[in-house]
C-alpha positions as a Python dict, from the first residue, in 0.01 Angstrom:
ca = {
    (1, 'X'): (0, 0, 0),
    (2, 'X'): (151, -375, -49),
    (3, 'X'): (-37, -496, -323),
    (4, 'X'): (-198, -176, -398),
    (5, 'X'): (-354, -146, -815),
    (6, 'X'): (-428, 174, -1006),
    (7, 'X'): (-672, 138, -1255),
    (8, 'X'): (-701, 380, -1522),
    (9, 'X'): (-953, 481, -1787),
    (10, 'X'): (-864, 700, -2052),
    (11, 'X'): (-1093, 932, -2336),
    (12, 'X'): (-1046, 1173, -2604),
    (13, 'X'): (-829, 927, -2771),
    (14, 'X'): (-988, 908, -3141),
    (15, 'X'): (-1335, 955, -3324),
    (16, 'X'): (-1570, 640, -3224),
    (17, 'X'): (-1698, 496, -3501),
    (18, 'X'): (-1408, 533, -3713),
    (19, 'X'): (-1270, 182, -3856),
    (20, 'X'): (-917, 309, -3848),
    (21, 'X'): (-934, 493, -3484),
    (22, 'X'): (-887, 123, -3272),
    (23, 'X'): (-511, 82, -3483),
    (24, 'X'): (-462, 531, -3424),
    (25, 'X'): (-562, 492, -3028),
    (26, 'X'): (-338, 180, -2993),
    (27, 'X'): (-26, 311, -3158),
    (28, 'X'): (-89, 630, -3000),
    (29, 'X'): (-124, 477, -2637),
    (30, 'X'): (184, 304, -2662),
    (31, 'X'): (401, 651, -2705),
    (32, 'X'): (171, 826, -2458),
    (33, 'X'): (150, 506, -2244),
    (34, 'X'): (356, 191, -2220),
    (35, 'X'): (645, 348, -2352),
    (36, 'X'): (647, 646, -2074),
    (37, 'X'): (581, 429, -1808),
    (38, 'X'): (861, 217, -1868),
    (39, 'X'): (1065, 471, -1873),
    (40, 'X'): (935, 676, -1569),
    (41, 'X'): (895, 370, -1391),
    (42, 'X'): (1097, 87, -1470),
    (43, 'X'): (1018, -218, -1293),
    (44, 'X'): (630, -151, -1220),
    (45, 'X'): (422, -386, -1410),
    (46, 'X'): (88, -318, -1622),
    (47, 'X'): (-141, -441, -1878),
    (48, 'X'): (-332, -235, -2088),
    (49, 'X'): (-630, -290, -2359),
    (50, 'X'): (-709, -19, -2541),
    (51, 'X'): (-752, 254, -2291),
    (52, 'X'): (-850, 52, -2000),
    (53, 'X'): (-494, -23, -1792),
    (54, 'X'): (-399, -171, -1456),
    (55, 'X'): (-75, -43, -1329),
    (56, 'X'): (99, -304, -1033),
    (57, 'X'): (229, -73, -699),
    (58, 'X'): (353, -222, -429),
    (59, 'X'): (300, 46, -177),
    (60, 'X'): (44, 315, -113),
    (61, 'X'): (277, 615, -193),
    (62, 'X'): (456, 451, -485),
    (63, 'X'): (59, 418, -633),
    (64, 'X'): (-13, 778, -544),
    (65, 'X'): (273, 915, -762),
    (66, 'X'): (224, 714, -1041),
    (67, 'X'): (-124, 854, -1012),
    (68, 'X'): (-18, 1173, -1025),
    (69, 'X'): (251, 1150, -1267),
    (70, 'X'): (-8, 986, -1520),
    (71, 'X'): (-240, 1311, -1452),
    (72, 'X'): (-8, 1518, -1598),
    (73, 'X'): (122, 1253, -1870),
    (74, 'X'): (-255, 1230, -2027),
    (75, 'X'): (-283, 1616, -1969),
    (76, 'X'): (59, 1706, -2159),
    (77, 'X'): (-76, 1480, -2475),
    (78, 'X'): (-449, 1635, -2459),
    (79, 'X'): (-606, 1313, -2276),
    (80, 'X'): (-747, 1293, -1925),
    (81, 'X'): (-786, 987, -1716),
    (82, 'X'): (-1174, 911, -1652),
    (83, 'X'): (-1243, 1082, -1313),
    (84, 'X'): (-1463, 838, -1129),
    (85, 'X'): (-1299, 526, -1266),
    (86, 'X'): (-939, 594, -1243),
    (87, 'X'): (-858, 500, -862),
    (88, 'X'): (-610, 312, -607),
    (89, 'X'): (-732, -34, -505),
    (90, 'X'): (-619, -251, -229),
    (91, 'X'): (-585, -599, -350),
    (92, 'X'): (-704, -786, 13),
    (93, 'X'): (-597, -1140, 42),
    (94, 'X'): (-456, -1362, 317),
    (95, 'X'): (-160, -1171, 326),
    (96, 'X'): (-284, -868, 282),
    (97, 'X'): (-573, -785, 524),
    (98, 'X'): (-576, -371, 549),
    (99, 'X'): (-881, -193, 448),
    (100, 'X'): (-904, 91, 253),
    (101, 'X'): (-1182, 279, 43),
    (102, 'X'): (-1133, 81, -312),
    (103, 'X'): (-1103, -364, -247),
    (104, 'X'): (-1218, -438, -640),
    (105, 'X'): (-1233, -344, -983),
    (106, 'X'): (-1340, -451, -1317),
    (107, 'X'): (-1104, -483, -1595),
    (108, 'X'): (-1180, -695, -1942),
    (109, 'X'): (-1535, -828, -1811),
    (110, 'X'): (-1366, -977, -1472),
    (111, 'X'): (-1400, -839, -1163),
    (112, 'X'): (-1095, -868, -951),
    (113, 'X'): (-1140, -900, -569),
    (114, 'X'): (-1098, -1082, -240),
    (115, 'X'): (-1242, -1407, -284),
    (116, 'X'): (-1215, -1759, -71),
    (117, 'X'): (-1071, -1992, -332),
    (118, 'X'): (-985, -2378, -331),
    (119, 'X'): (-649, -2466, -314),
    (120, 'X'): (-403, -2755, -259),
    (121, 'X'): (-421, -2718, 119),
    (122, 'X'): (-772, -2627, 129),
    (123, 'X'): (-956, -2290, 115),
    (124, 'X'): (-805, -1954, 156),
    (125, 'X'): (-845, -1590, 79),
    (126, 'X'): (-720, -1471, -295),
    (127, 'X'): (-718, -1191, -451),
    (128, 'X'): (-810, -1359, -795),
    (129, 'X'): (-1052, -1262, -1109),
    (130, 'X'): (-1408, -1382, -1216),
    (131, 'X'): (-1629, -1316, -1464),
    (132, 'X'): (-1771, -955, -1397),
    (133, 'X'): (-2176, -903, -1289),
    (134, 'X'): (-2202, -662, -1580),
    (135, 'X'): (-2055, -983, -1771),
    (136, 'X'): (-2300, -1239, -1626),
    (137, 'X'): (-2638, -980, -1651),
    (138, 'X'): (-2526, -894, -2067),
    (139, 'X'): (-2500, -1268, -2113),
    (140, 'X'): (-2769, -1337, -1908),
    (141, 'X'): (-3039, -1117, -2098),
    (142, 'X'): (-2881, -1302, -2432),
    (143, 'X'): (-3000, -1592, -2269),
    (144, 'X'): (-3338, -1479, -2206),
    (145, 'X'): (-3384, -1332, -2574),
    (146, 'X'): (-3339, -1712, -2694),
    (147, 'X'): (-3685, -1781, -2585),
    (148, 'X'): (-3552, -2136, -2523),
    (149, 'X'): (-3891, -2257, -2410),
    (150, 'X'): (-4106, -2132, -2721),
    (151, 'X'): (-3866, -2273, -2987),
    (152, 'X'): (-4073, -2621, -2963),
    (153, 'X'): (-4054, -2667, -3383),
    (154, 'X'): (-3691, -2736, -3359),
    (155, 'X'): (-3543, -3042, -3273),
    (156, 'X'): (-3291, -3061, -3001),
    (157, 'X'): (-2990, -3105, -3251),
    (158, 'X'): (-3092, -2749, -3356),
    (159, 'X'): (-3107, -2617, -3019),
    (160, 'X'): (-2744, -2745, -2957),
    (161, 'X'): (-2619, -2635, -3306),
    (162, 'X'): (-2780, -2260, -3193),
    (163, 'X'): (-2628, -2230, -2879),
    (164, 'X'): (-2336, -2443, -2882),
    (165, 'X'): (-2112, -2181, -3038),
    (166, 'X'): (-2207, -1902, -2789),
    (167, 'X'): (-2188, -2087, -2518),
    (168, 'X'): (-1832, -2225, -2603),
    (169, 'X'): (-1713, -1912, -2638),
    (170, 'X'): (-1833, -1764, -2294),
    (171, 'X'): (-1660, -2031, -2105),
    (172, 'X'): (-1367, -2015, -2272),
    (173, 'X'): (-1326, -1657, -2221),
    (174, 'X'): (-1491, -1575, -1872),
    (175, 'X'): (-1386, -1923, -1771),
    (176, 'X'): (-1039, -1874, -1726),
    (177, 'X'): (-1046, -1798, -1402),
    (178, 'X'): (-1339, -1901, -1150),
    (179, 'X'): (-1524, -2094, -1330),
    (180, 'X'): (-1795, -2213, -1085),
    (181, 'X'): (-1870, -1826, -1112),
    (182, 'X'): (-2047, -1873, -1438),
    (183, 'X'): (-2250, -2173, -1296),
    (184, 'X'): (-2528, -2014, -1220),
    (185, 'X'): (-2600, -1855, -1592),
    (186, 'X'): (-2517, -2253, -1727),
    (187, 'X'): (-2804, -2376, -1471),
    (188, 'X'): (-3017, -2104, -1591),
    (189, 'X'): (-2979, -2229, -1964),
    (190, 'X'): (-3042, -2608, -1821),
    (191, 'X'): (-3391, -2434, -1677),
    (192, 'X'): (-3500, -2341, -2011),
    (193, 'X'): (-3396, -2657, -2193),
    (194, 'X'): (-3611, -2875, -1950),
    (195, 'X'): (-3928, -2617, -2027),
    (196, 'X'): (-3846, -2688, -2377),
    (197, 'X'): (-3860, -3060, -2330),
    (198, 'X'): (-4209, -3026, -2156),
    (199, 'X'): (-4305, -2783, -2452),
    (200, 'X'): (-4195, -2982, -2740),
    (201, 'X'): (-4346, -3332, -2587),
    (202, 'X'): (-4668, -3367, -2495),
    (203, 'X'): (-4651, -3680, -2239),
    (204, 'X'): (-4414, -3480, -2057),
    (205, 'X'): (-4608, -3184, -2002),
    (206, 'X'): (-4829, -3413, -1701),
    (207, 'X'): (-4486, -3547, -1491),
    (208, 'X'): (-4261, -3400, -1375),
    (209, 'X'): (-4079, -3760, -1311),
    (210, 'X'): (-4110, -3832, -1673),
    (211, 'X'): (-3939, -3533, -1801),
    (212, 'X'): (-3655, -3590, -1538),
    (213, 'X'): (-3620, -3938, -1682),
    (214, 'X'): (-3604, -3837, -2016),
    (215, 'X'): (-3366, -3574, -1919),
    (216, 'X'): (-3143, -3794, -1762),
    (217, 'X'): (-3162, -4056, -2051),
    (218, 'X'): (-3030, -3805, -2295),
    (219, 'X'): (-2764, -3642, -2054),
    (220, 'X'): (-2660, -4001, -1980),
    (221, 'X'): (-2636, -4147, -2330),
    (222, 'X'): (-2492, -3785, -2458),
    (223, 'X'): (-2325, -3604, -2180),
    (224, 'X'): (-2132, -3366, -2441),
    (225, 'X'): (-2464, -3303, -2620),
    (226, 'X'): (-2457, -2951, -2471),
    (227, 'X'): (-2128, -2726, -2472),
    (228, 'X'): (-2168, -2656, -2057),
    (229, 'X'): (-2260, -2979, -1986),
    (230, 'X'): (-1854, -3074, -1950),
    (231, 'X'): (-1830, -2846, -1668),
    (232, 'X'): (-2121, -2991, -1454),
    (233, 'X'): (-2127, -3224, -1249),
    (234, 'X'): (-2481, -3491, -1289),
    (235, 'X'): (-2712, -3293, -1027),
    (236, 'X'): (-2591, -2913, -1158),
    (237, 'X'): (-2712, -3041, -1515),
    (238, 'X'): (-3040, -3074, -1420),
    (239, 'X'): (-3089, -2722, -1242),
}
């Protein structure tokens, strides 16, 4: 399978909970790991986290024996690989435009699929990473737990002070790679700063048109005001 992944997902390694079983599982995955599949398979790229690891194949068979070889790896050193997640996956692009029964996986909070993408000569079909839906629903119910709209004693410094440092933090992480992907949460966090405007000020709460003025006063006079504001275009920072 040209472009073909295997994503694995290990257990068993150490007691959870422990403070010293992170520095254990990671020394110990790099014997029973890394340094076996170098030397089983030189040449065949991977990145691993912890016990999460993709492996890079560039056929179907080569994937299938690494597969199988890794079985019995994890089994000799008293692991097993995580039987519903460990799998092949056919990394579809332009290029590459088989089908098969796995075309995306998750790995690090990004889900890696098939995607049309922007590029210098226009769109095409990638095979690229963006922030995962089990990513953008966690963040999203952070969001919601805010209570954006209710906080009406605070002033809007405050607001931006609060969320700033979260929201900083999301897009430099899970916006590596795709970030229009995350638009939709940033929107959503707009949403509940304009309910907070019409909460916190009175002579808003009859107009719509004069809380869209106001809004657009302090977005134009302090466009960096909010952390996600740099990404957005005008329009998208209203909605």
């Amino acid at each position: 399978m040209d472009g073909g992944t295997l994503t694995t997902y290990l257990s068993g390694i150490a007691p959870q909970g422990s403070a010293v079983s992170p520095v254990l599982a990671n020394l110990f995955m790099h014997y029973a790991f890394d340094t076996w599949l170098d030397r089983e398979f030189p040449g065949i790229g991977f990145e691993r986290y912890a016990d999460d690891a993709v492996i890079h194949c560039r056929s179907l068979a080569q994937a299938r024996a690494v597969l199988a070889a890794l079985e019995a790896r994890m089994d000799s050193v008293g692991l097993q690989l995580h039987p519903d997640k460990a799998q092949i996956v056919y990394c579809r692009d332009a290029n590459r435009k088989g089908s098969f029964e796995h075309t995306r996986f998750t790995f690090l909070g990004y889900d890696f699929r098939e995607r049309i993408v922007d590029g210098r000569n226009g769109l095409f079909r990638s095979f690229s990473p963006a922030v995962s839906d089990k990513a953008q629903n966690r963040m999203g119910k952070v969001v919601r737990s805010w209570r954006l709209h209710r906080w009406v004693q605070g002033e809007v410094r405050d607001l931006a002070d609060w969320i700033n440092p979260v929201v900083r933090g999301w897009m430099q992480y899970y916006g590596a790679f795709n970030r229009s992907a995350l638009f939709p949460l940033l929107k959503r966090i707009n949403a509940y700063l304009v309910r907070w405007l019409r909460g916190k000020y009175r002579r808003l709460r009859r107009s719509w048109a004069a809380t869209f003025r106001a809004w657009w006063t302090g977005v134009d006079r302090h466009p960096r005001f909010f952390a996600h504001w740099v990404w957005m275009s005008q329009p998208a920072r209203v909605w």
